[in-house]
C-alpha positions in Angstrom: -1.5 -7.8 -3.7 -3.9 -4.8 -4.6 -2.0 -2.8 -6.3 0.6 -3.0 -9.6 3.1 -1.5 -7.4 3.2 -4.1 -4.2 6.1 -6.0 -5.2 7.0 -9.1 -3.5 9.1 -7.5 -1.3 6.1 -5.3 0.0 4.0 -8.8 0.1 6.8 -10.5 2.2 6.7 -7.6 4.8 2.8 -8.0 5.1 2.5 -11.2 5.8 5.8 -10.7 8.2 4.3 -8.2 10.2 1.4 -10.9 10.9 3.3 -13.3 11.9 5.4 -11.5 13.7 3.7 -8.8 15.6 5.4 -8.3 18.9 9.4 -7.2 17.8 11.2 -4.6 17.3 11.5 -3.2 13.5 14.4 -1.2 12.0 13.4 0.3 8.8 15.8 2.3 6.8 14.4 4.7 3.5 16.6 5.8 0.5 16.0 9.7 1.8 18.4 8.2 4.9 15.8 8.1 7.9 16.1 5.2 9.9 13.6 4.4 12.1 13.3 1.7 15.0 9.4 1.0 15.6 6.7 -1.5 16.9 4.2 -2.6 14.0 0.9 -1.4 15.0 -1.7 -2.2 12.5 -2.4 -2.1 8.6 -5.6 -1.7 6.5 -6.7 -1.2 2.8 -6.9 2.6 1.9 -6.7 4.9 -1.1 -5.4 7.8 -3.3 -8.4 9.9 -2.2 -10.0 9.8 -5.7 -13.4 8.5 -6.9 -13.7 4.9 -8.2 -14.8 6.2 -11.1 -11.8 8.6 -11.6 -9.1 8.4 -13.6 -5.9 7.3 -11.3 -7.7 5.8 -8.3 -5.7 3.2 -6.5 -6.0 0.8 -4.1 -3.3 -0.1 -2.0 -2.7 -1.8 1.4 -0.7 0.8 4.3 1.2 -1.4 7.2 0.9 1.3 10.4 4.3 1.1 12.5 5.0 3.1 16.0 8.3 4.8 16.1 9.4 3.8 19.4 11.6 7.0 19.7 8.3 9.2 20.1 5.8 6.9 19.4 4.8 8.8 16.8 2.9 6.3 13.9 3.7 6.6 10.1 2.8 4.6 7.0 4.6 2.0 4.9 3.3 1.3 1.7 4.0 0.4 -1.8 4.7 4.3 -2.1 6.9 4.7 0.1 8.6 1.3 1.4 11.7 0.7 3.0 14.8 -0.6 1.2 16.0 -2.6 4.1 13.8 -3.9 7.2 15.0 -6.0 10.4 13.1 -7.7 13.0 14.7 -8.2 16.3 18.2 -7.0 14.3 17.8 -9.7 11.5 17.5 -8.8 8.0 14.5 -9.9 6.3 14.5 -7.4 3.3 
């Protein structure tokens, strides 16, 4: 954890994904998206301030490939998914 606002939930996921690289993820958002998708990658990235200015944050993304267009999109501690399968079995 980087950042104050990875829970454990967030953590979990991450190491998941690692673990776990080659199934099919169903992640579904409070807005009501749904969205079935391969992970693809993740890496450290930031709020596109300064270190030295006020607000910057550090935070990990997790990449995923919507398999329905395979478009990619982020999952972070910013937006993160309030329920997540793999291979149709709950794991958040």
């Amino acid at each position: 954890m980087i950042n104050p606002h990875e829970t454990k939930a967030f953590d979990l996921l991450y190491n998941f994904v690692h673990e776990h690289f080659d199934g099919v993820y169903q992640l579904a958002f409070k807005n009501g998206a749904e969205i079935t998708a391969e992970y693809d990658t993740d890496y450290e990235t930031d709020n596109g301030l300064e270190f030295e200015e006020d607000g910057y944050e550090e935070y990990i993304t997790i990449i995923f490939k919507n398999i329905a267009d395979n478009t990619l999109f982020e999952v972070n501690c910013f937006n993160f998914p309030d329920k997540v399968l793999y291979n149709g079995e709950q794991i958040i």
